[in-house]
N, C-alpha and C positions, 0 to 999 in steps of 0.2 A: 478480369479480377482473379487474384491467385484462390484457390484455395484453404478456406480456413480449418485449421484445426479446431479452433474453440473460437465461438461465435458471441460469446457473452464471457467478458472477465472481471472478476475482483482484483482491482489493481493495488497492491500492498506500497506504500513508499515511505521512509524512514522520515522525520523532520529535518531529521542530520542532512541530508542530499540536498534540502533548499536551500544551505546555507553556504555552498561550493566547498571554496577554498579558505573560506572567513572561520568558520568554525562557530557562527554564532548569527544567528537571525536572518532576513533571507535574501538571499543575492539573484535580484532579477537577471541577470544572465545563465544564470543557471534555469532555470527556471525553466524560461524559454527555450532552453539549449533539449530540455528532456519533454516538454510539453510538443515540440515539433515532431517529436516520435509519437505520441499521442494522437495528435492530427493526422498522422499518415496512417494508425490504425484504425481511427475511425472513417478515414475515409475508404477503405478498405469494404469498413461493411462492420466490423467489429463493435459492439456494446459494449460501453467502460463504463465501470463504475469502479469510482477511488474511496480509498479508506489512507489520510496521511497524520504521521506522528505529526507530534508538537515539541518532541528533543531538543529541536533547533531555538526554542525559545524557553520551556520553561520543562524539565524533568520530573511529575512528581515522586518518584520511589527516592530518586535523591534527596529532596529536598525532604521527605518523610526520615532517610537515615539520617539527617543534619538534623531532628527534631520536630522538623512540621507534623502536624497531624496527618496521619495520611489520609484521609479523607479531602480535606480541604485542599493536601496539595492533590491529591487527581482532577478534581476540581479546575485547580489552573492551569490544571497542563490539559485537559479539555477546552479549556477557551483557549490556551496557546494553539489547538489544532484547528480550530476554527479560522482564526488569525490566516494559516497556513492555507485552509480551503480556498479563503478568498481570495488569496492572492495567486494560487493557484488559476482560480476560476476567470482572471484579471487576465491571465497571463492565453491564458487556450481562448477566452472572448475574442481578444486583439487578434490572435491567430485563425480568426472565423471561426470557430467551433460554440454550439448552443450548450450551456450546461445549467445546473440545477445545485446549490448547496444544500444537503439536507442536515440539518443538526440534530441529536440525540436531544440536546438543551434548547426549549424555546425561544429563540430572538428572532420573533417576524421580523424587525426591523431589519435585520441583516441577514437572513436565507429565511427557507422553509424549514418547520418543520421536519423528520422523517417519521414518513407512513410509508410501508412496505410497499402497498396496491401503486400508492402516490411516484413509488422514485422506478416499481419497475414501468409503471406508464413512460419516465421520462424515457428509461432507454429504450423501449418498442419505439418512440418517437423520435432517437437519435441521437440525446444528447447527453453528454458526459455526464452522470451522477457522483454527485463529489461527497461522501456520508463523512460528517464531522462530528466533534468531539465522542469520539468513542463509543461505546455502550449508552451514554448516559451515565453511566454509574462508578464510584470510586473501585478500588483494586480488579479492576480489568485493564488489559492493557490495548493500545490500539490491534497488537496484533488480535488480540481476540474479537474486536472488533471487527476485524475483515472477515475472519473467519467466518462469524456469527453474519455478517452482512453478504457474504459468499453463497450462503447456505439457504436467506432469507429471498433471497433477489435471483433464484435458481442458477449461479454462475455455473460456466461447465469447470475453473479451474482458481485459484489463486495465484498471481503471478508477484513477486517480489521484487522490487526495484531496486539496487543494492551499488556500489561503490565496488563492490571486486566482482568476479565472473562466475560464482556460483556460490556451491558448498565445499568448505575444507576442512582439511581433519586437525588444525590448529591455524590460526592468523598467518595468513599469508604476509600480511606486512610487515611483522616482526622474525615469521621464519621462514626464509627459503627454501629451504625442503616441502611444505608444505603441501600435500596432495589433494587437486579438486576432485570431486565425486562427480561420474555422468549421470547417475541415478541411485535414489534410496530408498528404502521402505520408511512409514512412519514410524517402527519402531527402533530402527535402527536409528531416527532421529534423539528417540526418546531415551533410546538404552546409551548411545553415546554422549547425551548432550552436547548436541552438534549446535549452532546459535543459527538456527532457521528460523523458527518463529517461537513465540513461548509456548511451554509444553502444554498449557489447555488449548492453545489453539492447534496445536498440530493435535491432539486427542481428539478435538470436533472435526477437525477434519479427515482423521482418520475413522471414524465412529458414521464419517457420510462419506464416505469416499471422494473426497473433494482433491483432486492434484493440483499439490503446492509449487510451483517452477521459479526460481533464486535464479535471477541473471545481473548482468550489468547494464543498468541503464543507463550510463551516461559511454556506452559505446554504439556510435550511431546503427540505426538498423537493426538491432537486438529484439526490440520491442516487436517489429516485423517477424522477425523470424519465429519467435516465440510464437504468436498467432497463427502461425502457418505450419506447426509442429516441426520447423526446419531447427538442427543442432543450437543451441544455446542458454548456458547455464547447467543449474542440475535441478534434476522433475524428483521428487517425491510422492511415491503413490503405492 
């Protein structure tokens, strides 16, 4: 077994990544495609615990600028992250992996609740903890949820699962010049607004010393290397 850098991690992942190349709700090959990097971290030896957006289905801060209340829409876009748990959860089962959905929002019917003591038991036991809908509560965002779940569940790091290869200092996709970062401090996050995570969550995390690591996950073996402090993405710390 290689050596781990970080033995317990908050896995951060956008809703947008479930939905591939559709650009909207969620594309079981995709799924699969990033969930097999998963299964090779835990069998490693590594404790995952996931915190996933619900973009890919339902956005509330938009739907609050279109006039929704924002209250009611964080609301939906907390059960759209749920949505996203399960099927997550659907997707690492098939692949042999034991996991655990905890929800902020009570639906025994469809996961457990989350009790801190309750979800770091599941990882000392091995299996994927998947913390859904959010905080619980309206104007937090999932990123602060990782955060907050990072910090609750003693991870050594936050790692970000992202569609390009780290941090840049403008949109790679729009501009090619665009330069990645190999490393940041948190405030060089906060003073450029750089789009790593939202500014309260990089503040908790900066405030616990928690290191944020931005790679690409859907390039095979990233997730490995990460785990094993081998080059990949950019570390914030």
């Amino acid at each position: 077994m290689e050596n781990l850098r970080f033995k317990r991690v908050l896995f951060k992942l956008s809703g947008e990544a479930l939905a591939g190349n559709k650009g909207f709700g969620i594309d079981p090959e995709t799924v699969s495609a990033f969930c097999g990097q998963i299964v090779e971290a835990a069998e490693m030896g590594v404790q995952l615990a996931m915190v996933i957006g619900g973009g890919n289905i339902f956005r509330g801060m938009s739907a609050s600028a279109s006039g929704m209340d924002r209250a009611s829409a964080d609301y939906m876009g907390m059960l759209a992250t749920v949505m996203n748990a399960v099927a997550v959860q659907d997707a690492l089962e098939k692949l042999g992996l034991c996991t655990r959905v905890l929800s902020a929002i009570t639906m025994r019917e469809v996961c457990e609740p989350y009790i801190r003591r309750r979800a770091i038991h599941h990882l000392e036991k091995g299996r994927v903890v998947i913390c859904a809908a959010g905080t619980g509560n309206p104007y937090f965002t999932t990123d602060t949820a990782a955060a907050l779940r990072a910090m609750e569940l003693k991870t050594q790091a936050i790692i970000k699962g992202t569609k390009v290869d780290g941090v840049y200092d403008k949109d790679p996709k729009t501009n090619p010049d665009a330069v990645m970062f190999d490393r940041l401090t948190y405030m060089d996050v906060l003073e450029k607004q750089l789009k790593v995570m939202d500014s309260t969550a990089v503040t908790l995390a900066m405030d616990n010393s928690m290191p944020i690591v931005v790679f690409n996950m859907f390039v095979p073996g990233n997730l490995k290397k990460v785990v094993t402090g081998q080059k990949a993405g950019t570390i914030v710390e």
